[in-house]
KELUM-508159 format. One line per field, with one value per atom (N, C-alpha, C, CB): residue number from 1; residue in three letters; atom name; x, y, z. Coordinates in nm, 2 decimals. Glycine has a CB too. Layout:
BEGIN
seq <- (NUM;...)
type <- (ala;...)
atom <- (CA;...)
xx <- (X;...)
yy <- (Y;...)
zz <- (Z;...)
This chain:
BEGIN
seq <- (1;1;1;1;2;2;2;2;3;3;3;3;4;4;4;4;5;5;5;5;6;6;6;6;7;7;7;7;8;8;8;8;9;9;9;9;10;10;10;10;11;11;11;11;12;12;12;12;13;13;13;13;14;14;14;14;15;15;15;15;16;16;16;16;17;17;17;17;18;18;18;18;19;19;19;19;20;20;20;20;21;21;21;21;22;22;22;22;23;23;23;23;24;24;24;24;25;25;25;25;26;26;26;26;27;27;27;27;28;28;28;28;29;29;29;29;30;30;30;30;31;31;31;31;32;32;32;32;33;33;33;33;34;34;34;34;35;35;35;35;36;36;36;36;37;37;37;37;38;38;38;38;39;39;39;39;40;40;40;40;41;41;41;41;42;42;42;42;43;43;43;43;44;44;44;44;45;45;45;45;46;46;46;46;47;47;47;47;48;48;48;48;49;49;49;49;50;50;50;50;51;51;51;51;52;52;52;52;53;53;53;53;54;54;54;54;55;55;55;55;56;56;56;56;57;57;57;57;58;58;58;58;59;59;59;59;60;60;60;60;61;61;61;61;62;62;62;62;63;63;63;63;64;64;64;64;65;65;65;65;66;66;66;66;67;67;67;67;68;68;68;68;69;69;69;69;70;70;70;70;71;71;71;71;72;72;72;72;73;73;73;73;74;74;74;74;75;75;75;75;76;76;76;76;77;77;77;77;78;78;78;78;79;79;79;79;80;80;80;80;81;81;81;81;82;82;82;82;83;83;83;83;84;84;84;84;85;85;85;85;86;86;86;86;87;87;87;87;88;88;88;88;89;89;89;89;90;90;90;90;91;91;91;91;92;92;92;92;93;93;93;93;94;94;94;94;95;95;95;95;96;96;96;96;97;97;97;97;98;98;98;98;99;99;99;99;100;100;100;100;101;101;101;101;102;102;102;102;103;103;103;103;104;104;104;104;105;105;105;105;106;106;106;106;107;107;107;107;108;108;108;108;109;109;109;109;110;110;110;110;111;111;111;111;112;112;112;112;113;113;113;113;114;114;114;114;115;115;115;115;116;116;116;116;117;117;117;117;118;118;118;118;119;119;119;119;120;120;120;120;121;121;121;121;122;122;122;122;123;123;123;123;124;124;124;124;125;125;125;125;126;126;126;126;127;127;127;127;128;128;128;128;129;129;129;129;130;130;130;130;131;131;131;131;132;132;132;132;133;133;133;133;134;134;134;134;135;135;135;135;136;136;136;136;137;137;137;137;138;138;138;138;139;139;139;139)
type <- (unk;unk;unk;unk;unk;unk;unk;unk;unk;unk;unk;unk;unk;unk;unk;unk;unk;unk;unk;unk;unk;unk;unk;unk;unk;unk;unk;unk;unk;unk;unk;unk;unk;unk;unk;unk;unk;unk;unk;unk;unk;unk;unk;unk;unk;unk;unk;unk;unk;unk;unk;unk;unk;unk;unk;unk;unk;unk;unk;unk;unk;unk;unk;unk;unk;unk;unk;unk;unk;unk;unk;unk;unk;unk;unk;unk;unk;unk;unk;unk;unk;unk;unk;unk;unk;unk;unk;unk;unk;unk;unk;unk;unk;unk;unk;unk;unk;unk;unk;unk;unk;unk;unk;unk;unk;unk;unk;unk;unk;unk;unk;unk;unk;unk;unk;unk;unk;unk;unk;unk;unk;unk;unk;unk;unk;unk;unk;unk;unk;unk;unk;unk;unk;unk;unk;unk;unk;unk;unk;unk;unk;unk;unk;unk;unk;unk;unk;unk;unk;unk;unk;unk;unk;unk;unk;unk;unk;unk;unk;unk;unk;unk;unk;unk;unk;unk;unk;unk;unk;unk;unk;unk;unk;unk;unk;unk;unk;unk;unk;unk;unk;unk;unk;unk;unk;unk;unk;unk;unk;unk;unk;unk;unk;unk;unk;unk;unk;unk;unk;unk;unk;unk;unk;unk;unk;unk;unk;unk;unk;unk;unk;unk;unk;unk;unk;unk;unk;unk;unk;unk;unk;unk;unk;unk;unk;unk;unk;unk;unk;unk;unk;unk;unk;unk;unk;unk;unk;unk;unk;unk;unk;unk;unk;unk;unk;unk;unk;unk;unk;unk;unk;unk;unk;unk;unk;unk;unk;unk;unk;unk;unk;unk;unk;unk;unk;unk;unk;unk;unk;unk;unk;unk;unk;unk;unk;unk;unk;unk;unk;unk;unk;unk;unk;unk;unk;unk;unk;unk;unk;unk;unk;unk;unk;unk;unk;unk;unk;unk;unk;unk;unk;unk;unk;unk;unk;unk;unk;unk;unk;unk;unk;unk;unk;unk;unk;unk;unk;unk;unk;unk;unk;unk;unk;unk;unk;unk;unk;unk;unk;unk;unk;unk;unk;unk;unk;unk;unk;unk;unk;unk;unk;unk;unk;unk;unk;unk;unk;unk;unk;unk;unk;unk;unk;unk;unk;unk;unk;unk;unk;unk;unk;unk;unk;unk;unk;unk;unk;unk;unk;unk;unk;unk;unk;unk;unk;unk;unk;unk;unk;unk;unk;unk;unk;unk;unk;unk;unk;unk;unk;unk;unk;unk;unk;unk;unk;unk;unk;unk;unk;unk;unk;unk;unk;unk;unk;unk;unk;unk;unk;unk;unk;unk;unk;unk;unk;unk;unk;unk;unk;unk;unk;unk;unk;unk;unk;unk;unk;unk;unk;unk;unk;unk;unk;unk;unk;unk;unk;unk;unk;unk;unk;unk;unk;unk;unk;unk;unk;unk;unk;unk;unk;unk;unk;unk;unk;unk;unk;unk;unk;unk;unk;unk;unk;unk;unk;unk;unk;unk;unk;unk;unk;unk;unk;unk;unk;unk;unk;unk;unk;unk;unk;unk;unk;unk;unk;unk;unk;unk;unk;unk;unk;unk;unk;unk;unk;unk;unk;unk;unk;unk;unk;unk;unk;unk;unk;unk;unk;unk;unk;unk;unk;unk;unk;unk;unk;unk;unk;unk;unk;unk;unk;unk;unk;unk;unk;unk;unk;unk;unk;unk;unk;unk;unk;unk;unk;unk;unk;unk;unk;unk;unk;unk;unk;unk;unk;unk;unk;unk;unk;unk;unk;unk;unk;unk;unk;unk)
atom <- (N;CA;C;CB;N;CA;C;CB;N;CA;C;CB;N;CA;C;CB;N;CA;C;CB;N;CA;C;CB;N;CA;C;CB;N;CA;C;CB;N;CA;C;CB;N;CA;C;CB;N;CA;C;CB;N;CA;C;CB;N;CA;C;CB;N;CA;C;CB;N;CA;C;CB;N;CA;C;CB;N;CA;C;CB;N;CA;C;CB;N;CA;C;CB;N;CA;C;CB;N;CA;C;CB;N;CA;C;CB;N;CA;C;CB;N;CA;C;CB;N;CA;C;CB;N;CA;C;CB;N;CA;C;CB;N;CA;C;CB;N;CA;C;CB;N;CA;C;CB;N;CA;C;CB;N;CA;C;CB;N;CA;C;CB;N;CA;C;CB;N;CA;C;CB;N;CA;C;CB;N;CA;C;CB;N;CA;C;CB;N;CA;C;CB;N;CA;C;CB;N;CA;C;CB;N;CA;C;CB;N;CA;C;CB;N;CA;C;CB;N;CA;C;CB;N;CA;C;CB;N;CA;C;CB;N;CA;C;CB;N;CA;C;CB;N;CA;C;CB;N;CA;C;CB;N;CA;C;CB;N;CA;C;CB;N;CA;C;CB;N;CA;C;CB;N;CA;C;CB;N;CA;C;CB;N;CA;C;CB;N;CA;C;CB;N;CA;C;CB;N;CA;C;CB;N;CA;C;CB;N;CA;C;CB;N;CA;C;CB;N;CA;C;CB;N;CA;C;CB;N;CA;C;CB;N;CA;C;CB;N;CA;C;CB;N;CA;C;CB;N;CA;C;CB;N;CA;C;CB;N;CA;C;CB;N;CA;C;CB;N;CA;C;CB;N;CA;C;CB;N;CA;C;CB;N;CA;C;CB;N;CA;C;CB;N;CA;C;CB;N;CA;C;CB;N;CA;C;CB;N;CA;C;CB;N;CA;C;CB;N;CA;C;CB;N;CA;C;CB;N;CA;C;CB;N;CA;C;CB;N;CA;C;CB;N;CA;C;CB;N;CA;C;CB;N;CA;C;CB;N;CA;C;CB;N;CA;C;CB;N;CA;C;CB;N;CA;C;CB;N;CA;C;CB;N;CA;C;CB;N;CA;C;CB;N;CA;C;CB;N;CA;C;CB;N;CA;C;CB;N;CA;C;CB;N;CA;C;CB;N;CA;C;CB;N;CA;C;CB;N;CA;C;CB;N;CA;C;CB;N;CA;C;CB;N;CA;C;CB;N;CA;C;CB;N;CA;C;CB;N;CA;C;CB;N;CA;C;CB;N;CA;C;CB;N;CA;C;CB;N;CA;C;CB;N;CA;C;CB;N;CA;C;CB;N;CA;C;CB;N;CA;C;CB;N;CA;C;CB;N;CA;C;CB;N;CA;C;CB;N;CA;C;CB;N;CA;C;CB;N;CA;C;CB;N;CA;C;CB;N;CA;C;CB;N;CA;C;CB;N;CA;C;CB;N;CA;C;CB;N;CA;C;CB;N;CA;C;CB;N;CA;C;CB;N;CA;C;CB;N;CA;C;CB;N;CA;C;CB;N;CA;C;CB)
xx <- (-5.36;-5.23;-5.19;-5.21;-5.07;-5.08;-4.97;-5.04;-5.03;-4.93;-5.03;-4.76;-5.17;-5.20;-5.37;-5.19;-5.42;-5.52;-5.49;-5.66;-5.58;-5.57;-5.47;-5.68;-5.42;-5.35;-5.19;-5.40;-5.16;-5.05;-4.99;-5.01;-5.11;-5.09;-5.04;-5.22;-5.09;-5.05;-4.90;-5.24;-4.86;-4.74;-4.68;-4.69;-4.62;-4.52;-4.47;-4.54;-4.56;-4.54;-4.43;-4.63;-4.54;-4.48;-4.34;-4.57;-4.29;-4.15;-4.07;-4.11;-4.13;-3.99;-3.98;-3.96;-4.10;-4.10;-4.00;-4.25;-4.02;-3.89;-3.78;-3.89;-3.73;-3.62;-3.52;-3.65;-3.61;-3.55;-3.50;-3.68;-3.62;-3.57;-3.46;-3.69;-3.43;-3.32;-3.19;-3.33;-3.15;-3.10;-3.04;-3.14;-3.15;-3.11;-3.03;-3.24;-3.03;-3.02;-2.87;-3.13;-2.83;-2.72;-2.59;-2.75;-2.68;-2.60;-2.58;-2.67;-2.66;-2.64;-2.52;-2.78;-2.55;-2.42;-2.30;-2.44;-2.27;-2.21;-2.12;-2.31;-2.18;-2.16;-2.07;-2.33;-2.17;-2.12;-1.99;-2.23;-2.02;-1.89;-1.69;-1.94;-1.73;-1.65;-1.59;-1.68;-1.73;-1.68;-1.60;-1.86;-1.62;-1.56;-1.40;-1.62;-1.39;-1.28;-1.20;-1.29;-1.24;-1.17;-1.10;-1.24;-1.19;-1.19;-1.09;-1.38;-1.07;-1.01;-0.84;-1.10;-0.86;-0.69;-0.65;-0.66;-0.71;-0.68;-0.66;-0.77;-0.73;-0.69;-0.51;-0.80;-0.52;-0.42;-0.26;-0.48;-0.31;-0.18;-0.18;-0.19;-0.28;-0.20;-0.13;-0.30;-0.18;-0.11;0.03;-0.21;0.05;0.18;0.25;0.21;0.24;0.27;0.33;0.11;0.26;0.26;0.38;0.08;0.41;0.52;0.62;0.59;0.70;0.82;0.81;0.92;0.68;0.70;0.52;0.74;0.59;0.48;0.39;0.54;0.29;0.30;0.38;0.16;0.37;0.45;0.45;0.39;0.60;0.62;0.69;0.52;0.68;0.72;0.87;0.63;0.94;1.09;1.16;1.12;1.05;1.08;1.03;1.00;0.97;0.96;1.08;0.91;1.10;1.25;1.25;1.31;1.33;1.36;1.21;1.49;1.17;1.05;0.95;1.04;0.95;0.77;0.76;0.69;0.88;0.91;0.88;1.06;0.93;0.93;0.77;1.09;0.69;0.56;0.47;0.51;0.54;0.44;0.47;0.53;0.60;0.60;0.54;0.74;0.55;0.45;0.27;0.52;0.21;0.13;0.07;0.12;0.14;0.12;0.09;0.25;0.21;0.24;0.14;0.34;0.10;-0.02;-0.18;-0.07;-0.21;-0.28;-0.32;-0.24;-0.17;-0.18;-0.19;-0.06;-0.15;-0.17;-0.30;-0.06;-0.39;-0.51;-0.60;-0.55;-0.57;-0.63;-0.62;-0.63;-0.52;-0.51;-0.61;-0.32;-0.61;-0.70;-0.86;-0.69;-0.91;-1.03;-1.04;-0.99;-0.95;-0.94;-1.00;-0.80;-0.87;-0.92;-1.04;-0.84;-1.06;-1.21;-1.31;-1.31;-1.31;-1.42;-1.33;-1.48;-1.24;-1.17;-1.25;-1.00;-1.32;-1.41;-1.53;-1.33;-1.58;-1.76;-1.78;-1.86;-1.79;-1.78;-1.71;-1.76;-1.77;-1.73;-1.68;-1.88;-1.59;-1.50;-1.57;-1.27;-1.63;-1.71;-1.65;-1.77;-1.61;-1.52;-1.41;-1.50;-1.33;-1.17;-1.18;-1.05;-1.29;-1.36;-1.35;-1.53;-1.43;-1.52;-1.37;-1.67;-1.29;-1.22;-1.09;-1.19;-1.06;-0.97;-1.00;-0.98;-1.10;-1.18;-1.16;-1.43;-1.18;-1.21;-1.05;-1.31;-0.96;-0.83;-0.78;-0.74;-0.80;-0.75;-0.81;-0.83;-0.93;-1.01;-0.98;-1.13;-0.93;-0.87;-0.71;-0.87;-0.63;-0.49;-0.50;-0.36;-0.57;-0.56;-0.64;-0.61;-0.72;-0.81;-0.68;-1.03;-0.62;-0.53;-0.37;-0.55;-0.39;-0.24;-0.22;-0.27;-0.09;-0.02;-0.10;0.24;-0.07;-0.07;-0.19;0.09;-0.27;-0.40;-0.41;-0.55;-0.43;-0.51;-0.40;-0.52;-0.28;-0.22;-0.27;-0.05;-0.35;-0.39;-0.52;-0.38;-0.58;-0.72;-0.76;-0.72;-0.64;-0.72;-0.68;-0.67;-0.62;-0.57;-0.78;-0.34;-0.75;-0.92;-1.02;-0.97;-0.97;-1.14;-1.11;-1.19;-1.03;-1.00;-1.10;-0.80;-1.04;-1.06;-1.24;-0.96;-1.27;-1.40;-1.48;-1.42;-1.44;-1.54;-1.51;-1.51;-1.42;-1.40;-1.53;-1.22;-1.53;-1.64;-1.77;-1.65;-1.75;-1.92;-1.95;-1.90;-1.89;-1.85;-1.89;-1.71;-1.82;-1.80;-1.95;-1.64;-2.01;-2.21;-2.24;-2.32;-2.24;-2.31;-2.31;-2.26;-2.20;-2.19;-2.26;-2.00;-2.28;-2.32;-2.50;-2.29;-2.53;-2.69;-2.69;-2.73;-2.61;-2.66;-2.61;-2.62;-2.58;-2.51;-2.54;-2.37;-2.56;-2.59;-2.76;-2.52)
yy <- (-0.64;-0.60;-0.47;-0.58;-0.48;-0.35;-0.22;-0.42;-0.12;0.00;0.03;-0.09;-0.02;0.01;0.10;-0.12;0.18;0.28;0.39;0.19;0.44;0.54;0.51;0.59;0.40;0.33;0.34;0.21;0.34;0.36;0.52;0.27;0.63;0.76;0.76;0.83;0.67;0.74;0.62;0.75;0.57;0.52;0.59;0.37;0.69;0.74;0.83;0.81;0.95;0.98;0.93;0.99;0.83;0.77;0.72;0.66;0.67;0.60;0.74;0.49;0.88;0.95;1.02;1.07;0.97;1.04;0.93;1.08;0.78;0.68;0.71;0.55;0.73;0.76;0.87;0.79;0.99;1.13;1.05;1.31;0.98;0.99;0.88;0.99;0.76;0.72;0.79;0.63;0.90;0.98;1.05;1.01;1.10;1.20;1.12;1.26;0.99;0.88;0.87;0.73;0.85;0.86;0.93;0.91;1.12;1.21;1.21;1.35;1.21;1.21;1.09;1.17;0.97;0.86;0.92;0.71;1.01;1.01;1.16;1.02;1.22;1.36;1.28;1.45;1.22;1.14;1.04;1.05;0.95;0.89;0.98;0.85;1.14;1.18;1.22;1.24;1.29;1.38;1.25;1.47;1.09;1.02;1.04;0.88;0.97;0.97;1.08;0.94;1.22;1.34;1.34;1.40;1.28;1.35;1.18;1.42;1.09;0.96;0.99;0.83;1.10;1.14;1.22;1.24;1.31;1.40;1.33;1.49;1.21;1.12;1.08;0.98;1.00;0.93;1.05;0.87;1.18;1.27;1.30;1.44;1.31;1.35;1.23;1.39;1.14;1.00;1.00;0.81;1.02;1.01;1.09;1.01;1.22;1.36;1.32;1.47;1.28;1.24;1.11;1.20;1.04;0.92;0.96;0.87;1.04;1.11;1.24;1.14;1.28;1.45;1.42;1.65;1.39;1.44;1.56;1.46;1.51;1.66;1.70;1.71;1.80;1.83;1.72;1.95;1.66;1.58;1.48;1.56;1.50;1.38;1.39;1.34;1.45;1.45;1.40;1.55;1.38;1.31;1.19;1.37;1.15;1.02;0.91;1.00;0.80;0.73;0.63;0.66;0.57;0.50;0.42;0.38;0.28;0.21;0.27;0.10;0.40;0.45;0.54;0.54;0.60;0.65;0.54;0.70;0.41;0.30;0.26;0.12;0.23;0.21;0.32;0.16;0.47;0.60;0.54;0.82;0.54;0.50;0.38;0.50;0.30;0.18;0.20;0.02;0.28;0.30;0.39;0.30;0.49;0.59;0.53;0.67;0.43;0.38;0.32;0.33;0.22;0.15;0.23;0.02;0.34;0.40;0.52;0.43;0.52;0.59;0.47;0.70;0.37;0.25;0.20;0.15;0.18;0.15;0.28;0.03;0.40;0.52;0.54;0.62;0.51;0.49;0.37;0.43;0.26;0.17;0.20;0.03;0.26;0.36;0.45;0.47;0.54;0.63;0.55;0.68;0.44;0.37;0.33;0.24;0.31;0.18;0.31;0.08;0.43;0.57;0.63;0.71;0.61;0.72;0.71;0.69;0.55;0.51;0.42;0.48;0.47;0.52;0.38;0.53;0.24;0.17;0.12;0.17;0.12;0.17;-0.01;0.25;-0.01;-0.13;-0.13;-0.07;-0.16;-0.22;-0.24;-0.35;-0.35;-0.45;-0.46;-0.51;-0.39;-0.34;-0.23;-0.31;-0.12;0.03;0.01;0.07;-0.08;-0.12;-0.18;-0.28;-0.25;-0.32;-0.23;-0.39;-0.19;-0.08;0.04;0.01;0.08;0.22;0.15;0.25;0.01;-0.04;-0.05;-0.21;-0.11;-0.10;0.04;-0.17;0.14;0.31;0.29;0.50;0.31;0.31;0.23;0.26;0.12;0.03;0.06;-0.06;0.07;0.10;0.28;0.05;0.37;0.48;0.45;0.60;0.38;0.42;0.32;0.37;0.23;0.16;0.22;0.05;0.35;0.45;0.50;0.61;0.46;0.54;0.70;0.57;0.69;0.90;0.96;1.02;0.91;0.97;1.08;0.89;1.10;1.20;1.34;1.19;1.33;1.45;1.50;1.43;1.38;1.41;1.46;1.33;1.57;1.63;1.62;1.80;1.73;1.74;1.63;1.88;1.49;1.43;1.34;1.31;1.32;1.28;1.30;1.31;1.44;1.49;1.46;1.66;1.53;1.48;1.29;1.48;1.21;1.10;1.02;1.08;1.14;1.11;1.22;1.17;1.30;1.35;1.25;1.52;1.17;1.12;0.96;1.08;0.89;0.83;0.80;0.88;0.98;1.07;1.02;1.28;1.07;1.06;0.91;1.10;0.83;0.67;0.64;0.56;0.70;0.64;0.71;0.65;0.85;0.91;0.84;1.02;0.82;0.76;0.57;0.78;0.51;0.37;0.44;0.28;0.50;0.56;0.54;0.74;0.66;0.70;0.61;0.85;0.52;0.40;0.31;0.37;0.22;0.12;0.06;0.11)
zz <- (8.48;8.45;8.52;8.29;8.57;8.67;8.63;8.85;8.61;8.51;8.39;8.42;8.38;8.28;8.32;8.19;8.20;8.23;8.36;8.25;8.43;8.50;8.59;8.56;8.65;8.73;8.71;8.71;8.54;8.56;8.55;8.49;8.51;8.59;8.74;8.58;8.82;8.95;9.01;9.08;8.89;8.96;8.89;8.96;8.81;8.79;8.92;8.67;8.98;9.06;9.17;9.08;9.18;9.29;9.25;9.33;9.13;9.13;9.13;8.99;9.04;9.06;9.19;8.94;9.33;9.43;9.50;9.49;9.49;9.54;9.50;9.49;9.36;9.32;9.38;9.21;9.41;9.43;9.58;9.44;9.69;9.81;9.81;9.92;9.70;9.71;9.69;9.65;9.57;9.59;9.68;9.55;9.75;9.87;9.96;9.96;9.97;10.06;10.02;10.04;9.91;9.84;9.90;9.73;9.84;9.87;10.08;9.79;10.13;10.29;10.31;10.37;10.27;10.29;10.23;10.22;10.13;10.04;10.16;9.87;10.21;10.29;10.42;10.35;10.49;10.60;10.57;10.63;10.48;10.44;10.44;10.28;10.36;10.32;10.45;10.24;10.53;10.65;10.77;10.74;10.76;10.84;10.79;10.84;10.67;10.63;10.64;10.55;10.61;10.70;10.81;10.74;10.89;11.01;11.09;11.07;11.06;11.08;11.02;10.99;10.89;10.81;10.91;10.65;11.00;11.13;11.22;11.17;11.31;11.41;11.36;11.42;11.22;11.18;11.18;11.03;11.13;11.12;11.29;11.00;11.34;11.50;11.53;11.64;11.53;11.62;11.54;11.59;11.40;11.36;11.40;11.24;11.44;11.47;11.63;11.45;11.71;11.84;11.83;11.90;11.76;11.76;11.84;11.63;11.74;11.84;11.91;11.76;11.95;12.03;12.08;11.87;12.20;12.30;12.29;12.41;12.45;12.49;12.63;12.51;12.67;12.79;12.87;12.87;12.93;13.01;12.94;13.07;12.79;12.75;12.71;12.63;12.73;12.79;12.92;12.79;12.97;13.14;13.14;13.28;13.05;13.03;13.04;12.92;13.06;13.03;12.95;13.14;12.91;12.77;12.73;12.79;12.87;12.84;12.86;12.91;12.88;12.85;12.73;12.98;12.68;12.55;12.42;12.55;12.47;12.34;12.39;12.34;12.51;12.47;12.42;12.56;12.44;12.38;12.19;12.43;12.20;12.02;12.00;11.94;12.02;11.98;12.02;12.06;12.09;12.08;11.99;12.16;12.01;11.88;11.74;11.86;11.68;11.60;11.57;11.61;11.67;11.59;11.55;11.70;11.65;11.66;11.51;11.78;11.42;11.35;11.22;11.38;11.23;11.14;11.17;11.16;11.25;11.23;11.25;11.33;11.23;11.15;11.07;11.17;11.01;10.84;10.80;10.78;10.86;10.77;10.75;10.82;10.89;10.91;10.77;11.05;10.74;10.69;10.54;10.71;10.52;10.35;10.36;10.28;10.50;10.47;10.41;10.68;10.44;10.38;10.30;10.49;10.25;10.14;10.02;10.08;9.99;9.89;9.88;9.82;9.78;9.77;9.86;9.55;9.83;9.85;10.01;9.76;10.13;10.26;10.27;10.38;10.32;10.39;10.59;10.36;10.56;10.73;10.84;10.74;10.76;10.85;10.91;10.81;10.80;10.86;10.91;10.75;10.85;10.95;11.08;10.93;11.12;11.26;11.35;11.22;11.29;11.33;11.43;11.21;11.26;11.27;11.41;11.11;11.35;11.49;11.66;11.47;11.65;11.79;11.88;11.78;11.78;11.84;11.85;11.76;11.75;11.82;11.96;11.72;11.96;12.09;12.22;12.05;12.19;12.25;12.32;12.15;12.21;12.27;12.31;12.13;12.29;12.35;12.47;12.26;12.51;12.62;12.73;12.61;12.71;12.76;12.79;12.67;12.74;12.70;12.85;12.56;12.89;13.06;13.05;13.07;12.95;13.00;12.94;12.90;12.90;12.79;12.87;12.76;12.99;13.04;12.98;13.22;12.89;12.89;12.73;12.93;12.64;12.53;12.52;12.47;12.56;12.60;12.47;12.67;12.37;12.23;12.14;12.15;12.18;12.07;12.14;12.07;12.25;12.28;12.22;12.38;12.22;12.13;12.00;12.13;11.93;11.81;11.79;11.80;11.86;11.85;11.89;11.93;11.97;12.02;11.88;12.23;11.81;11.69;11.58;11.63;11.58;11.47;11.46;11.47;11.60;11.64;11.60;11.71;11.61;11.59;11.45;11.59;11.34;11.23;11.20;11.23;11.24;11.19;11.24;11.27;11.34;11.38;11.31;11.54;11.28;11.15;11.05;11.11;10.99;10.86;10.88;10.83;10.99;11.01;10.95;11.21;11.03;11.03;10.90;11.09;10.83;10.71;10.58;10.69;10.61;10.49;10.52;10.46;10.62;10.64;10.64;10.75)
């Protein structure tokens, strides 16, 4: 029978030494998770921020590259929002995460003018960071 005489002295140890390191495991996913979803509500408020107000130049734009900056934006800030929900809670949404992240990535890296969004890039490239942190540490 196993747990019993000297034997089951040396499994206690051992379960509250499993336990603690499932814990820890917890709180790191639990850090990571939060810090994505942060930092995806920052992608999501610039892209909304960016709809109607450029950066420099974006008054010289003309009608059809103004209506594709807002429809890019637009989506860009609507699939950072779903990013955002997929980590707002404990319970990580994957799928729509993964999904969601690949089309920002997608329609920005496909955007006329990116090169004039240095910081909306980075913004976008720490948020990234974030979403593999958080895969490491949760998945």
């Amino acid at each position: 029978m196993v747990g019993s005489g000297p034997m089951k002295h040396a499994l206690v140890p051992l379960c509250f030494a499993l336990a603690a390191w499932g814990c820890q495991d917890e709180e790191k996913c639990e850090r990571a998770r939060l810090a994505t979803a942060n930092e995806w509500e920052k992608v999501r408020n610039e892209a909304g921020r960016f709809k109607f107000q450029g950066v420099a130049g974006y008054e010289e734009m003309n009608a059809a590259q103004k209506t594709t900056h807002l429809e890019a934006f637009t989506l860009m800030e609507q699939q950072a929002q779903l990013v955002f929900e997929s980590f707002a809670f404990q319970k990580i949404s994957w799928t729509t995460g993964t999904k969601s992240r690949d089309r920002v990535v997608k329609e920005f890296n496909g955007y006329f003018d990116k090169d004039k969004y240095v910081g909306f890039k980075g913004l976008l490239d720490s948020a990234q960071k974030r979403f593999s942190e958080a895969e490491a540490a949760c998945r």
